[in-house]
C-alpha positions in Angstrom: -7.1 -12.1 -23.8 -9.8 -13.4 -21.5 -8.7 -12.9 -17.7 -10.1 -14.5 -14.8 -9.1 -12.1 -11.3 -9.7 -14.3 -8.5 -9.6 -12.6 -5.1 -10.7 -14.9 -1.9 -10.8 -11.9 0.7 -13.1 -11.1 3.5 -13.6 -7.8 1.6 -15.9 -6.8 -1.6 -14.2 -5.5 -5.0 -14.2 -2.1 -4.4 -13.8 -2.0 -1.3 -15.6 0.5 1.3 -13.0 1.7 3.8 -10.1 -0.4 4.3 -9.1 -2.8 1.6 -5.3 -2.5 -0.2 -5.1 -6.2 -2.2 -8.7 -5.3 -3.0 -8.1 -1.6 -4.5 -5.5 -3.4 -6.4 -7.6 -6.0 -8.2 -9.6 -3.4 -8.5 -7.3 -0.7 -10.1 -6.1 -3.3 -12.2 -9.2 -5.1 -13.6 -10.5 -1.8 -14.8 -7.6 -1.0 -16.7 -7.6 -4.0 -18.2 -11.0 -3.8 -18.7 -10.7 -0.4 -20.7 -7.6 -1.5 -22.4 -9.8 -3.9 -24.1 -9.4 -6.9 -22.4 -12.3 -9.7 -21.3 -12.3 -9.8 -17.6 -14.1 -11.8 -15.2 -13.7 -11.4 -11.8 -14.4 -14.4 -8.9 -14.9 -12.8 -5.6 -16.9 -11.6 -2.5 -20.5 -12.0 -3.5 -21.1 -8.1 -2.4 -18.4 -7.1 -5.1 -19.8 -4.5 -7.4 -17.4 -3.6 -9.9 -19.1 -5.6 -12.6 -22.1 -3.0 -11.9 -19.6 -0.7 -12.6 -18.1 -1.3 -15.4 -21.0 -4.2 -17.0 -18.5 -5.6 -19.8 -16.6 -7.4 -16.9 -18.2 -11.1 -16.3 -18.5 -11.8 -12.1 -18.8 -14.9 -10.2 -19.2 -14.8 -6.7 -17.2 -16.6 -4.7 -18.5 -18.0 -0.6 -15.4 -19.8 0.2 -16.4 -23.3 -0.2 -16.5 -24.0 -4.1 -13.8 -25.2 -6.2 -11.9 -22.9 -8.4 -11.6 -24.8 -11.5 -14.8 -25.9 -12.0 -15.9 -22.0 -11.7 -13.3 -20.6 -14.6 -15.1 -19.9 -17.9 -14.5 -22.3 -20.2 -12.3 -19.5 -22.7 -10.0 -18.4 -20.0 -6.3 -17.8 -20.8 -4.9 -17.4 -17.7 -6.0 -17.0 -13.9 -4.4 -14.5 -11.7 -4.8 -14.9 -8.3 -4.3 -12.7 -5.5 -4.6 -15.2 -2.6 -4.2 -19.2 -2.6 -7.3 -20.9 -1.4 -7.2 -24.0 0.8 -6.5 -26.9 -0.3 -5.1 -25.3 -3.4 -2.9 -27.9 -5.4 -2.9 -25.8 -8.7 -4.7 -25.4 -11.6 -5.2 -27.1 -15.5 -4.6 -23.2 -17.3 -2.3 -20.9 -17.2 -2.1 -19.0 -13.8 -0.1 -17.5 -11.3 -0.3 -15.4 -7.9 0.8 -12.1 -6.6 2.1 -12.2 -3.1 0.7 -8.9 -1.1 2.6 -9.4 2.0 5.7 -10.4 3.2 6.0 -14.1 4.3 8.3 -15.8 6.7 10.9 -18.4 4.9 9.5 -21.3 6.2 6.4 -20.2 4.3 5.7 -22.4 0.3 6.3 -20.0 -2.0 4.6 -21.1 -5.1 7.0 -20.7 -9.0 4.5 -18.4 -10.4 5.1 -16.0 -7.3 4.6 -12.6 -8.8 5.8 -10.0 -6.0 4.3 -6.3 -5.9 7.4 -4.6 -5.8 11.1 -5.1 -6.8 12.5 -4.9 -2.8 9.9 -6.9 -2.1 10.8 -9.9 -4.5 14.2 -9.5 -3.2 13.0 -9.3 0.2 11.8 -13.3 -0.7 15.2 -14.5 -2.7 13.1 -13.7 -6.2 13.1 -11.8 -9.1 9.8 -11.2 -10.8 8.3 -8.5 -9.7 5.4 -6.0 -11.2 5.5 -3.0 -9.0 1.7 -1.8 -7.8 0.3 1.6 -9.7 -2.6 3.7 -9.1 -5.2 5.4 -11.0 -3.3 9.4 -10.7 -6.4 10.9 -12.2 -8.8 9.8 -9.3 -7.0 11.6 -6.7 -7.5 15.3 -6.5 -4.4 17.2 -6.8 -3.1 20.7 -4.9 0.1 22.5 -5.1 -0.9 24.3 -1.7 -0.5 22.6 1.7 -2.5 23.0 5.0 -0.3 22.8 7.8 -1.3 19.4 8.9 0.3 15.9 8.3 -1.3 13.0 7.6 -1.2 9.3 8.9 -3.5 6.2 6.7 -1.6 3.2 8.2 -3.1 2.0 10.6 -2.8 2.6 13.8 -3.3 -0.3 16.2 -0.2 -2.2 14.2 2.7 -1.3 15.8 4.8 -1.9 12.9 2.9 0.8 11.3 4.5 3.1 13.9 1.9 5.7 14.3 3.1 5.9 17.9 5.8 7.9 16.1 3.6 10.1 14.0 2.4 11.6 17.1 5.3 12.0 18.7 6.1 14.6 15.7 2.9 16.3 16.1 3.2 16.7 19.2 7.4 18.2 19.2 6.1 20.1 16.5 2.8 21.7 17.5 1.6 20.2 14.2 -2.0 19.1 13.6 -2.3 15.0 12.8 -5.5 13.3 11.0 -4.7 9.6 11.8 -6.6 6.2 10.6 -7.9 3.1 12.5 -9.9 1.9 14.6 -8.5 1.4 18.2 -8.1 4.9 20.0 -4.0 4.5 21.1 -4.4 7.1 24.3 -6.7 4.0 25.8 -3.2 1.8 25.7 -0.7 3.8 27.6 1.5 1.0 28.3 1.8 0.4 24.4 1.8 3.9 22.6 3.7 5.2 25.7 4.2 9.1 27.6 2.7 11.4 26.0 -0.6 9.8 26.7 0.0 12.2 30.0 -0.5 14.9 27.4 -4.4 14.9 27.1 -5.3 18.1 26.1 -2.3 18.2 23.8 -3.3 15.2 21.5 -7.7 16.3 21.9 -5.9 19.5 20.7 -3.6 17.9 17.9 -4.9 14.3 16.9 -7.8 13.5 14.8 -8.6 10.3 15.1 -11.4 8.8 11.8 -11.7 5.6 11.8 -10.9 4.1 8.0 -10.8 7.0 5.9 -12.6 6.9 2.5 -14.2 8.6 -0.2 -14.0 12.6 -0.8 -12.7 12.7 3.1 -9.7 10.8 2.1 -9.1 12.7 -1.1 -9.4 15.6 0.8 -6.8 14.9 3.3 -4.2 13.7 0.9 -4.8 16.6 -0.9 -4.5 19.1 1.9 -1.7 17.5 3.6 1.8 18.9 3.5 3.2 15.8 5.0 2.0 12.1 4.6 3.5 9.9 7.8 5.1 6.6 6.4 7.8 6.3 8.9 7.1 2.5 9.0 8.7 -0.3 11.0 8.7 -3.1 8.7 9.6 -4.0 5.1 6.8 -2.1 3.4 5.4 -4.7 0.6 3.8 -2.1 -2.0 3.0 1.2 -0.1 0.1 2.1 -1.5 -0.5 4.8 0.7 2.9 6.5 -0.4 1.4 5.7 -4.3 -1.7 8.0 -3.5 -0.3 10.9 -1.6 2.2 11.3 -4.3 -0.6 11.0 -6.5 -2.2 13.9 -4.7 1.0 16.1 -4.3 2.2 15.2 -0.6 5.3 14.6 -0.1 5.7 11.7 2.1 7.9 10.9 5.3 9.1 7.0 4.8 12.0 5.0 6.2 14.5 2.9 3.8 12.2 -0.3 4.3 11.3 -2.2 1.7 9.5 -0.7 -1.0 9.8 2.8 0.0 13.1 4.0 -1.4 11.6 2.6 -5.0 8.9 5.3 -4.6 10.5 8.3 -3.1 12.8 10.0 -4.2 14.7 11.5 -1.0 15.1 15.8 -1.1 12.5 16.0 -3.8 8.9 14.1 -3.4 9.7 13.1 0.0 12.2 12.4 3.2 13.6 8.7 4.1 14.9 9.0 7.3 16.6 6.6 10.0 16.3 8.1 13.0 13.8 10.0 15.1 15.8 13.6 14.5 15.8 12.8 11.3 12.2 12.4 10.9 11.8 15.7 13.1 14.3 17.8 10.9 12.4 16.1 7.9 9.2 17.0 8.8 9.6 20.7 9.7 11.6 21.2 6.9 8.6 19.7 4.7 5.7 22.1 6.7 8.0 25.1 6.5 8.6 25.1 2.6 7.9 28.2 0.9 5.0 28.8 -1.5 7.2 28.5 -5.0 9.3 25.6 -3.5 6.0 23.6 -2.1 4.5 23.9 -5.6 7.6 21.9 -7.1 7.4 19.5 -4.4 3.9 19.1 -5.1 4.4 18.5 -8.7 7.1 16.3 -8.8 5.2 14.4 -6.5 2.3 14.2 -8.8 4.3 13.5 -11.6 6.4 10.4 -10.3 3.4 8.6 -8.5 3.5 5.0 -9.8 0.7 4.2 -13.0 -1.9 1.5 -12.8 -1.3 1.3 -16.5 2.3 0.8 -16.1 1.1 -2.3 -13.5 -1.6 -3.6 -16.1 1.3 -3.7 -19.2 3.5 -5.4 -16.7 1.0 -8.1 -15.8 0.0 -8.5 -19.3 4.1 -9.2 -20.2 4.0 -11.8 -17.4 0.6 -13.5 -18.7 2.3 -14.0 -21.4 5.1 -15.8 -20.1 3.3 -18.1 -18.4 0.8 -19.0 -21.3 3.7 -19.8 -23.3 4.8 -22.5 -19.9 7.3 -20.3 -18.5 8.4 -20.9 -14.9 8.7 -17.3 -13.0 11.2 -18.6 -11.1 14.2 -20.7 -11.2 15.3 -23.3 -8.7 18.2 -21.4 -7.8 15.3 -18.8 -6.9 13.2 -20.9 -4.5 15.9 -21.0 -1.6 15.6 -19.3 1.7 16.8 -15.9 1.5 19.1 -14.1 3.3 17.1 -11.9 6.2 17.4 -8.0 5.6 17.4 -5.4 8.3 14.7 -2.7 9.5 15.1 0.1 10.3 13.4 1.2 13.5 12.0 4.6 14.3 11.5 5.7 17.6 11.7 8.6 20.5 14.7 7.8 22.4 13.8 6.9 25.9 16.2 10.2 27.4 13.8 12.4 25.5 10.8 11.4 27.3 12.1 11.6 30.6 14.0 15.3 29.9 9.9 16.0 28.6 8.9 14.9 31.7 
């Protein structure tokens, strides 16, 4: 099957530093790639993964072209991972994954694939092909620093690293955080304990986007990874790699993140600050034996990039036979599902005070 990936992001395939929809396309055109398939990839013109890997064709893309005129002339289907403007759709066989979670008034497309199974639901759909990663890249320990991680990112509050420090702080627990925007210059936003300097110069390690052996490293080392997030988590990618690297993970029940953990046993969904402060010193005080099965299991259940390339290859399928994805019963506005919100009451910062 000849494949065409076509990625319209400000961001090169691999991406250097921060990239999630790009590590996907990524991830997923190399294991197609080495399951034997033709693959050509239409993206940022500083891409490099057909330097990597040279039996994948590349065409760069700039932003102004047309797509069809661009698509080799034995493609069998185009997957794309954003719609371009002035899209109107295309003479083959394609479809799109949605990355993100859209608002209802936003067109959903019928060939809508969704990167998780919450996630479709999240948008009144059903066809899903949940997000994998490549387990074997990511460097695995069953022993723990005591230290907990944090790669959302920081300056989105819905990412809810105000939280994460919080804990370290209650906790006396070292935090490597990434991002770019330092949050103790905001005190209005990130809030009290930006009173606390030497406690966070002491505690917090800020590094920018993390990549590379640093972030294998950390995931590695880290006996907690912070997804306590504020929002309907699309694909949680993060989550997929610290499994992938044994560390259990922290999460909420948003979105996607109850598919991937699995609560007392790779990781702690929590709805409430105490919670998330019970959880967490529960996870840093687990004995040697007990931290190894955690560890494990962890490894173990992390979600496949070759699971996610035999899914997309069933739904390829489907739509070069002319099946719709979707059915009109499908394409109507959903009905809104709650977050749950994780923050430090407001009593505890004044009884800190």
């Amino acid at each position: 099957m000849h494949i065409v990936q076509f990625c319209p992001t400000p961001y090169p395939i691999p991406p250097q530093g921060y990239g999630g929809t790009e590590r996907v396309v990524y991830w997923l055109a190399r294991a197609q790639h080495l399951a034997g398939h033709q693959v050509t990839l239409i993206a940022h013109p500083a891409s490099t993964l057909h330097e990597e890997f040279p039996g994948i064709g590349f065409i760069p893309w700039t932003g102004e072209q047309p797509l069809e005129p661009l698509l080799p002339a034995d493609t069998d289907v185009v997957h794309l991972h954003r719609i371009p403007g002035g899209f109107e759709g295309l003479a083959r066989p394609w479809l799109v994954t949605e990355h993100s979670n859209r608002p209802p008034d936003v067109k959903l497309w019928p060939n809508t694939v969704f990167v998780g199974e919450s996630h479709a639901r999240l948008h009144g759909r059903s066809c899903a092909v949940p997000n994998g990663v490549p387990v074997e890249d990511y460097r695995f320990a069953d022993s723990k620093d005591r230290m907990m991680l944090s790669l959302v990112r920081m300056e989105w509050p819905q990412k809810n690293a105000r939280t994460a420090i919080d804990l370290a702080l209650d906790l006396d627990l070292p935090l490597h955080m990434s991002g770019k925007r330092s949050p103790w210059l905001q005190p209005k936003l990130w809030g009290a304990w930006c009173r606390r300097p030497e406690a966070l110069r002491r505690l917090v390690h800020r590094h920018g986007y993390i990549g590379g052996e640093r972030k294998l490293d950390l995931l590695a080392r880290s006996a907690v990874s912070f997804h306590a997030v504020n929002w309907h988590e699309p694909a949680g990618l993060v989550v997929m790699e610290s499994l992938a690297s044994g560390a259990p993970v922290l999460a909420t029940p948003n979105g996607s993140l109850p598919d991937l953990i699995r609560h007392g046993e790779t990781g702690m969904i929590v709805s409430n600050y105490q919670e998330a402060l019970d959880a967490t010193r529960r996870m840093i005080t687990l004995d040697v034996d007990e931290r190894r099965r955690w560890a494990r299991r962890c490894r173990e259940q992390a979600p496949r990039v070759e699971t996610m390339a035999a899914g997309y290859l069933a739904v390829y399928e489907r739509v070069m036979a002319g099946e719709s994805l979707s059915t009109p019963q499908e394409r109507r506005t959903p009905t809104p599902q709650p977050i749950v919100r994780i923050t430090k009451p407001f009593f505890a910062w004044r009884e800190a005070e």
